[in-house]
N, C-alpha and C positions, 0 to 999 in steps of 0.2 A: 244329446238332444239340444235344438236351440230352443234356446225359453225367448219370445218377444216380451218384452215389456213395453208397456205405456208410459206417459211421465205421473198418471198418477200412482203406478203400479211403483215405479222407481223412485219415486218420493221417499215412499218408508223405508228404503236405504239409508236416509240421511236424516229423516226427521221419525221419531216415536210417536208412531201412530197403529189403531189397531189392524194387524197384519203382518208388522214389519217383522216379527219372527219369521212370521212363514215365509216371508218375501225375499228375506236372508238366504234363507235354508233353500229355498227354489234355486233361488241365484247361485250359491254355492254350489248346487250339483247339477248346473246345466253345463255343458261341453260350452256354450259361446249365448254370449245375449245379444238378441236383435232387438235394435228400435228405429224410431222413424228420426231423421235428421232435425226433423223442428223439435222433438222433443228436447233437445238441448235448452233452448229458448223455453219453453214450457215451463221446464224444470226449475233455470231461474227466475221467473216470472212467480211461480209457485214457493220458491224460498224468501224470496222479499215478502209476499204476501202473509208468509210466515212469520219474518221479521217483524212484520206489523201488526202481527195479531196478537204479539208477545209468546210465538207457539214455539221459536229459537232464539235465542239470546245473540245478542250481535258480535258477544265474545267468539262463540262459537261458527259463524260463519267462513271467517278465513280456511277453518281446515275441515269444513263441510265442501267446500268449493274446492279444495287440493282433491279432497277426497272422489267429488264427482269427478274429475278432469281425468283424476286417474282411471277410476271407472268406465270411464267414455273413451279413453283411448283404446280400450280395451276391450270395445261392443264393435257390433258388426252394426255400421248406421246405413239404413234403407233410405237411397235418397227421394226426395220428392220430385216428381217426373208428373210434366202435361198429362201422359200418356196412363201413369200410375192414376192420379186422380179420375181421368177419366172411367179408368177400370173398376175402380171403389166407386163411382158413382153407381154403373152399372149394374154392378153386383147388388148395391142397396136397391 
């Protein structure tokens, strides 16, 4: 199965939050995870703001950030296309 994940679905990979068990446990038995290429950007956008909220400690950043890259090299990234948007508009 591919499992998609969003950045906030993929969050709880990295920060303790409520879900991140199950989000684990998904992750772990999908054959490959899909996501959309700006989720990258998302994801950090969403760890700084974490950073600020005192919700992760800035110790632990360095190897939240190895840990995503590793992660991410390892997803299937759906890139974003005119032509995509166009469709997802459609569909809505």
């Amino acid at each position: 199965m591919i499992l998609y994940g969003d950045s906030s679905a993929l969050l709880k990979l990295y920060i303790g939050e409520k879900g991140s068990t199950e989000t684990a446990r998904e992750v772990a038995a999908a054959e490959k995870v899909a996501t959309s290429a700006v989720t990258l950007v998302e994801l950090h956008a969403a760890l700084c703001g974490a950073l600020k909220a005192g919700r992760i400690a800035a110790a632990d950043v360095p190897q939240i950030l190895v840990r995503l890259q590793r992660d991410w090299n390892g997803m299937l990234i759906v890139p974003i296309t005119a032509a995509l948007l166009q469709e997802a508009t459609a569909l809505t």
